[in-house]
N, C-alpha and C positions, 0 to 999 in steps of 0.2 A: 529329191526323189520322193520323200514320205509327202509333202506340200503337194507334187503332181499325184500320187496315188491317191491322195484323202480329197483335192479337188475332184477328181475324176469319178469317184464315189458319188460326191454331191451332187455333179452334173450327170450323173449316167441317167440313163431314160428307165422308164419304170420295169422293162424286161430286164434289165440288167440287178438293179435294184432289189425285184424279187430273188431273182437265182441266189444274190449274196443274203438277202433274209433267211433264207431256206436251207444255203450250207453250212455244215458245222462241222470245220476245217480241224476242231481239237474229240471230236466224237469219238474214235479211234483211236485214242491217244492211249497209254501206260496211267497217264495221270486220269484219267477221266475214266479208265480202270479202278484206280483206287477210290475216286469219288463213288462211283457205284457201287465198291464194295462196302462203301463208311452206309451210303444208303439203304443197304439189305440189312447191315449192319444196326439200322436203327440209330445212326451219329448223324444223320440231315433230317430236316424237316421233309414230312412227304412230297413237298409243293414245290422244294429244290430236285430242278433237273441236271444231273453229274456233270452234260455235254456243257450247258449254260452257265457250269463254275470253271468248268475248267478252260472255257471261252474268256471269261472272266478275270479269268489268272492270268491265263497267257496274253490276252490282248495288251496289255499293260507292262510286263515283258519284253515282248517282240519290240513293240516302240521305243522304248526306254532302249535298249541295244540298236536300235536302228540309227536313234539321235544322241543318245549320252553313250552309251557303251553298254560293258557288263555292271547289272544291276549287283549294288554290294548285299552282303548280307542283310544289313543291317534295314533298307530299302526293302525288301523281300519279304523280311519278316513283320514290318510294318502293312506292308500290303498284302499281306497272309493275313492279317492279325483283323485288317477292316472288315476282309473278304466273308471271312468266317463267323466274327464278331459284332461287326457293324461300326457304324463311324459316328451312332447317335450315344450319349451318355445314356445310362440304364434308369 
């Protein structure tokens, strides 16, 4: 199923393509709450957009439960840890 959905993506035609460029299916979210709130907060960079982390977060999520299962802890916190951190040595 995830193999026909992410073909399907690849092949859509470019009306299709934009709509998915354009919506931001975690915008609404609780979580994307809290990003905005870290943001007013002065804990994000101004140039991080809340919806686009929290895009960020969950797309990584949803697949990993689609194909492996529930993500453990330990998984989570590593992928919290890039998200926010980054993945390059300082």
């Amino acid at each position: 199923m995830v193999r026909s959905l992410m073909a399907a993506m690849v092949t859509a035609g470019p009306e299709t393509q934009a709509l998915m460029a354009e919506a931001e299916p975690w915008a609404n979210t609780y979580l994307a709450e809290r990003f905005r709130a870290a943001a007013e907060a002065y804990h994000l960079r101004d140039s991080v957009e809340p919806s686009m982390l929290a895009s960020a977060l969950m797309g990584p999520v949803v697949l990993r439960m689609i194909t492996v299962g529930e993500p453990d802890p330990e998984w989570m916190r590593n992928l919290i840890d890039i998200l926010l951190n980054g993945a390059l040595a300082p």
